[in-house]
LUMKOL-537137 format. One record per residue: residue in one letter; x, y, z of N, C-alpha, C in turn. Coordinates in nm, 3 decimals, padded with zeros to 5 digits. Example, Ala and Ser with C-alpha at 12.3 -4.5 7.8 and 13.67 -1.06 7.14 Angstrom:
2
type = A&n_px = 01.319&n_py = -00.569&n_pz = 00.780&ca_px = 01.230&ca_py = -00.450&ca_pz = 00.780&c_px = 01.320&c_py = -00.330&c_pz = 00.780;
type = S&n_px = 01.285&n_py = -00.225&n_pz = 00.708&ca_px = 01.367&ca_py = -00.106&ca_pz = 00.714&c_px = 01.290&c_py = 00.003&c_pz = 00.787;
end
This chain:
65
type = X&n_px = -00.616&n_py = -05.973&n_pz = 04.074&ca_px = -00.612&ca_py = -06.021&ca_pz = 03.937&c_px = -00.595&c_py = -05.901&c_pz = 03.845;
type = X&n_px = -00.521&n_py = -05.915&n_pz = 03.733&ca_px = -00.487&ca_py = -05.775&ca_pz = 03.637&c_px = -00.585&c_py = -05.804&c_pz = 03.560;
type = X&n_px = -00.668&n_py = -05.721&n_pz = 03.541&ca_px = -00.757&ca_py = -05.721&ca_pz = 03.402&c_px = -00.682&c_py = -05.569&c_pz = 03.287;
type = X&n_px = -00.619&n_py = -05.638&n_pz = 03.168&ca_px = -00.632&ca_py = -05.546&ca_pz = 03.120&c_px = -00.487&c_py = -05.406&c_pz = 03.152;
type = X&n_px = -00.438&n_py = -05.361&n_pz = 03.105&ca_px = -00.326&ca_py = -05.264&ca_pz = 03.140&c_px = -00.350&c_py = -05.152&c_pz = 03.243;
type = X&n_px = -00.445&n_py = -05.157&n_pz = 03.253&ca_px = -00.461&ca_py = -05.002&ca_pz = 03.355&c_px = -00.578&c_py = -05.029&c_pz = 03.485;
type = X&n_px = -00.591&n_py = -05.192&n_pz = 03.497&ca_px = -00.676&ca_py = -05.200&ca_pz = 03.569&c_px = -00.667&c_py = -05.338&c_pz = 03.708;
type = X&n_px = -00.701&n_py = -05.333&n_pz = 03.816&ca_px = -00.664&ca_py = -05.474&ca_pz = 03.909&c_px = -00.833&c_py = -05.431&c_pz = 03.930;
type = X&n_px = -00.888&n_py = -05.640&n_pz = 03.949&ca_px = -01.008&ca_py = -05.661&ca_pz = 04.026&c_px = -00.995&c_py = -05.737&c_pz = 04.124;
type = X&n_px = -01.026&n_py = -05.711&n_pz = 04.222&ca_px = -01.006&ca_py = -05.793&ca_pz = 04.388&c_px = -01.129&c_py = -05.838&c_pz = 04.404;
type = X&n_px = -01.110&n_py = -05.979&n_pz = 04.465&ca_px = -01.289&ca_py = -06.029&ca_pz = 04.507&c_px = -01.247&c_py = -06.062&c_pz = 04.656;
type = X&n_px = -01.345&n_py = -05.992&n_pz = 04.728&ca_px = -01.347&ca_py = -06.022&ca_pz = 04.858&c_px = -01.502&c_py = -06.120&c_pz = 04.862;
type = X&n_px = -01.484&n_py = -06.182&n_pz = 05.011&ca_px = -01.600&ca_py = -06.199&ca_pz = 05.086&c_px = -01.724&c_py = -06.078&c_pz = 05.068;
type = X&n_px = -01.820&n_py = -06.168&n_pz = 05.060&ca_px = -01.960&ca_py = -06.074&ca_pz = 05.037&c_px = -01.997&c_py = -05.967&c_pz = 05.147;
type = X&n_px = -01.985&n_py = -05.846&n_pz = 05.074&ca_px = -02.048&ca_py = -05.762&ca_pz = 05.164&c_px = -01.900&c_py = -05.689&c_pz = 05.225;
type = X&n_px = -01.823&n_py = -05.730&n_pz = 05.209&ca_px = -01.673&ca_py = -05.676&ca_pz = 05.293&c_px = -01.559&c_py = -05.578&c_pz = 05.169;
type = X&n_px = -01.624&n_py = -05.549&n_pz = 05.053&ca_px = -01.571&ca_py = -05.516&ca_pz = 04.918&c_px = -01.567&c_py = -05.357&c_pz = 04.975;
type = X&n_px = -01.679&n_py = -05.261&n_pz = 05.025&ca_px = -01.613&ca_py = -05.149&ca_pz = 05.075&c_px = -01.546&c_py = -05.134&c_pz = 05.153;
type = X&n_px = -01.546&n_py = -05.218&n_pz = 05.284&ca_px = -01.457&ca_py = -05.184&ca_pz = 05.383&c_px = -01.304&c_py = -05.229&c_pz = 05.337;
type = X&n_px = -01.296&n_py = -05.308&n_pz = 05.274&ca_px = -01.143&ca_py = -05.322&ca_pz = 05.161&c_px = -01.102&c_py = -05.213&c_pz = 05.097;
type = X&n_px = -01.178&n_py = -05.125&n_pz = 05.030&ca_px = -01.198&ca_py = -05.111&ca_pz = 04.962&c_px = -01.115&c_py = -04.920&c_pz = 05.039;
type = X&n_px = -01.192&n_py = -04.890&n_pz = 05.139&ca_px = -01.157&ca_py = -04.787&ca_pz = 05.227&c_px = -01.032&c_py = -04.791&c_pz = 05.261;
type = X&n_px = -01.018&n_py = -04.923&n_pz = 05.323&ca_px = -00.860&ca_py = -04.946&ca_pz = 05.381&c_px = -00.747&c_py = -04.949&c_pz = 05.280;
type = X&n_px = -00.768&n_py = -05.009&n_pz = 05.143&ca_px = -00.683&ca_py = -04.953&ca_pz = 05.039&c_px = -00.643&c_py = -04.791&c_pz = 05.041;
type = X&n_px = -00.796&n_py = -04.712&n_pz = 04.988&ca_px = -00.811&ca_py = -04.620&ca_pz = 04.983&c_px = -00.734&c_py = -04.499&c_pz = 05.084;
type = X&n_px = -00.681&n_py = -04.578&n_pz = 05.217&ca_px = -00.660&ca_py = -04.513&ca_pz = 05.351&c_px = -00.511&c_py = -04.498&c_pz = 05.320;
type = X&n_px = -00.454&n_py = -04.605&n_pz = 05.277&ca_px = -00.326&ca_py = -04.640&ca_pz = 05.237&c_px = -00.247&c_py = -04.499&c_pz = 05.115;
type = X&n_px = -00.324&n_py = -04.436&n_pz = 05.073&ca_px = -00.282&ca_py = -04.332&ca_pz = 04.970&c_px = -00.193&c_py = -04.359&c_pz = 04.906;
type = X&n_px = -00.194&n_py = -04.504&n_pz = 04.782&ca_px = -00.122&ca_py = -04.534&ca_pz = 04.727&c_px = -00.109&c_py = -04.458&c_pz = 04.625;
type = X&n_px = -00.006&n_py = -04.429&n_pz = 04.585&ca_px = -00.009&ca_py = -04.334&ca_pz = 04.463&c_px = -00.004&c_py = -04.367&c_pz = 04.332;
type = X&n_px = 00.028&n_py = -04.470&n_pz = 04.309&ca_px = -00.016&ca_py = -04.558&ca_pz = 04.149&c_px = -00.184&c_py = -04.575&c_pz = 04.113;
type = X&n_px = -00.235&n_py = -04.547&n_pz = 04.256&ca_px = -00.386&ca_py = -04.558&ca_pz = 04.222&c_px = -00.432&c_py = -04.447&c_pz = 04.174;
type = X&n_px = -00.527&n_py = -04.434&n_pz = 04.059&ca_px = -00.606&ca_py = -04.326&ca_pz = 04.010&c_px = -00.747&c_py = -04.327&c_pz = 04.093;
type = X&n_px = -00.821&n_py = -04.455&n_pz = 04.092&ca_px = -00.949&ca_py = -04.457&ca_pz = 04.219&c_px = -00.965&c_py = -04.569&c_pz = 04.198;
type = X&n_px = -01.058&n_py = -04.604&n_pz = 04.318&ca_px = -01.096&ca_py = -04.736&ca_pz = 04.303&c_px = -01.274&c_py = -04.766&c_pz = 04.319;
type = X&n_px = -01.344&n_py = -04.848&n_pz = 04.313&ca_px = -01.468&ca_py = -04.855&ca_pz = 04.299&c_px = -01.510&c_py = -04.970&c_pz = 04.355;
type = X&n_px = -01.595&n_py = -04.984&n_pz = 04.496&ca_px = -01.638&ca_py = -05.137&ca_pz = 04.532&c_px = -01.773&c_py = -05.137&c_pz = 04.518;
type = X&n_px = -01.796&n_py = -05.279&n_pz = 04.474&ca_px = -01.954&ca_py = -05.303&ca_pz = 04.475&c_px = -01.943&c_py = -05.399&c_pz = 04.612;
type = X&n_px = -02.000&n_py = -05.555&n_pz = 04.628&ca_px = -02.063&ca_py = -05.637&ca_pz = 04.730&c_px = -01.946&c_py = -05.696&c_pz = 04.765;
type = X&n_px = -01.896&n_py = -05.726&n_pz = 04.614&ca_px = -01.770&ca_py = -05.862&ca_pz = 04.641&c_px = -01.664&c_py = -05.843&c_pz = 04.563;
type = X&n_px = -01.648&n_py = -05.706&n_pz = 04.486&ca_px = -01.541&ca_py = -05.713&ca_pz = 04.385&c_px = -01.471&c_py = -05.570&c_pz = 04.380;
type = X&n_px = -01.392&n_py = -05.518&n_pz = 04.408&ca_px = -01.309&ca_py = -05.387&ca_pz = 04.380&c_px = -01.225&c_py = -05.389&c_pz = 04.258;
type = X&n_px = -01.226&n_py = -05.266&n_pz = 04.200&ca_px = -01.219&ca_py = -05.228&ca_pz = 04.052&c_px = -01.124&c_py = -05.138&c_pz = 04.117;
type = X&n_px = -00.989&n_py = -05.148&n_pz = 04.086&ca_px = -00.869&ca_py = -05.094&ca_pz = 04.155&c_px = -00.789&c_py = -05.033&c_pz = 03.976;
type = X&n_px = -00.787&n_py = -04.887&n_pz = 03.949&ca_px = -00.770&ca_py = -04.848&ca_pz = 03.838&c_px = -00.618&c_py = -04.785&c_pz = 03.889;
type = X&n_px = -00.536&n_py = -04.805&n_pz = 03.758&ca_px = -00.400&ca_py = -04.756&ca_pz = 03.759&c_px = -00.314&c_py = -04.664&c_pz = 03.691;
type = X&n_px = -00.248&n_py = -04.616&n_pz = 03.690&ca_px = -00.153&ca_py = -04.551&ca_pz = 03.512&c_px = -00.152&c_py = -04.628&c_pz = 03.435;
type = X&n_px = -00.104&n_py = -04.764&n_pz = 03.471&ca_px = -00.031&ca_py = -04.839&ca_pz = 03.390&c_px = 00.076&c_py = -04.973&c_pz = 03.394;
type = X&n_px = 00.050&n_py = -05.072&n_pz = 03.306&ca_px = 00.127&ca_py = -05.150&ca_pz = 03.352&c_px = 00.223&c_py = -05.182&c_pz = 03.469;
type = X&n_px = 00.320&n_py = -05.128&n_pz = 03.426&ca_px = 00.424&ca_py = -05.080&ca_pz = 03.564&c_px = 00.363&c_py = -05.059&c_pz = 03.665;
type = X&n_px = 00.281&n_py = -04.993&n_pz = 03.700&ca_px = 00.249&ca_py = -04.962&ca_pz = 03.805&c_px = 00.142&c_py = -05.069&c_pz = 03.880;
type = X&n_px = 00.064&n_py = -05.177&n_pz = 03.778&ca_px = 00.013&ca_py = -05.310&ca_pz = 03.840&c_px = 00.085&c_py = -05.367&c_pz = 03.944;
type = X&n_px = 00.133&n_py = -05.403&n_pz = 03.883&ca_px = 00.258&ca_py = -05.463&ca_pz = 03.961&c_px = 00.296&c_py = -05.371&c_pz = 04.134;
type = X&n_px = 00.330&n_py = -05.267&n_pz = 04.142&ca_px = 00.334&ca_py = -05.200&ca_pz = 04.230&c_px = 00.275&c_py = -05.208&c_pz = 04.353;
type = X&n_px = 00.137&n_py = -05.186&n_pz = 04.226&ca_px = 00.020&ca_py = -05.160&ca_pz = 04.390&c_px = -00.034&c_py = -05.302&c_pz = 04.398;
type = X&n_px = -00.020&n_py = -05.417&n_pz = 04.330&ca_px = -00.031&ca_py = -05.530&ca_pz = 04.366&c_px = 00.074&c_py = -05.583&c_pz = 04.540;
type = X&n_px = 00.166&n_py = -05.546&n_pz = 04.496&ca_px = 00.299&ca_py = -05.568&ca_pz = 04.582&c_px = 00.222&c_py = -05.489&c_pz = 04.711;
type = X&n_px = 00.191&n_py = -05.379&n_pz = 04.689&ca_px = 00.150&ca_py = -05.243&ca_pz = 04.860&c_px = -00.021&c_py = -05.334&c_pz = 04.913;
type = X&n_px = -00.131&n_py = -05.335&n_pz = 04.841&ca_px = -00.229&ca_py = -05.383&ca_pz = 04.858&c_px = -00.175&c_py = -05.518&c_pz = 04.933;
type = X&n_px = -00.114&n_py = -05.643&n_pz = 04.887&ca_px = -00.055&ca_py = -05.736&ca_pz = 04.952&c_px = -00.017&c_py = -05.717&c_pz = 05.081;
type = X&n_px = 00.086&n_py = -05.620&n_pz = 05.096&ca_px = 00.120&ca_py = -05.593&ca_pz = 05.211&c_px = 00.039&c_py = -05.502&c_pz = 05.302;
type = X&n_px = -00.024&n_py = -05.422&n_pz = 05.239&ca_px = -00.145&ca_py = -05.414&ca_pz = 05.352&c_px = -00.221&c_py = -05.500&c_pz = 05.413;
type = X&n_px = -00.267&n_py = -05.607&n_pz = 05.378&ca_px = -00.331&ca_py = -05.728&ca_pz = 05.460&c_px = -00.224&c_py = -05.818&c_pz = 05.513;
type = X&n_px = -00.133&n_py = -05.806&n_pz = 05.476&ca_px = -00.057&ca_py = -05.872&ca_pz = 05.557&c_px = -00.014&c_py = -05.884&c_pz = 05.682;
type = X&n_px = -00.026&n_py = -05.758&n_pz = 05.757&ca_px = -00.014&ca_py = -05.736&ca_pz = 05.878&c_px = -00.113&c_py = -05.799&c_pz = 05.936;
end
């Protein structure tokens, strides 16, 4: 979900928000500035518009496999 221009929030299953959260992180997307998990929600921070979109598209396809 985009919150906001410079920012995506992901809700996972409880308790599974870091290990998402790593595996993004593993991915070394480069539109990402950092990201932050609590229990159930990752706070996925960006440049910028444009670049939502992006790492929406790479994050996707990381679980996709």
């Amino acid at each position: 979900e985009i919150a906001g221009e410079n920012l995506i929030v992901a809700k996972t299953e409880t308790g599974f928000a870091a290990a998402v959260c790593v595996r993004i992180d593993n991915a070394e997307i480069p539109e990402i500035v950092g990201t932050i998990a609590g229990e159930d929600t990752i706070f996925i921070a960006v440049r910028g518009q444009k670049e939502q979109r992006i790492v929406l598209k790479k994050v996707w396809e990381i679980f996709e496999k």
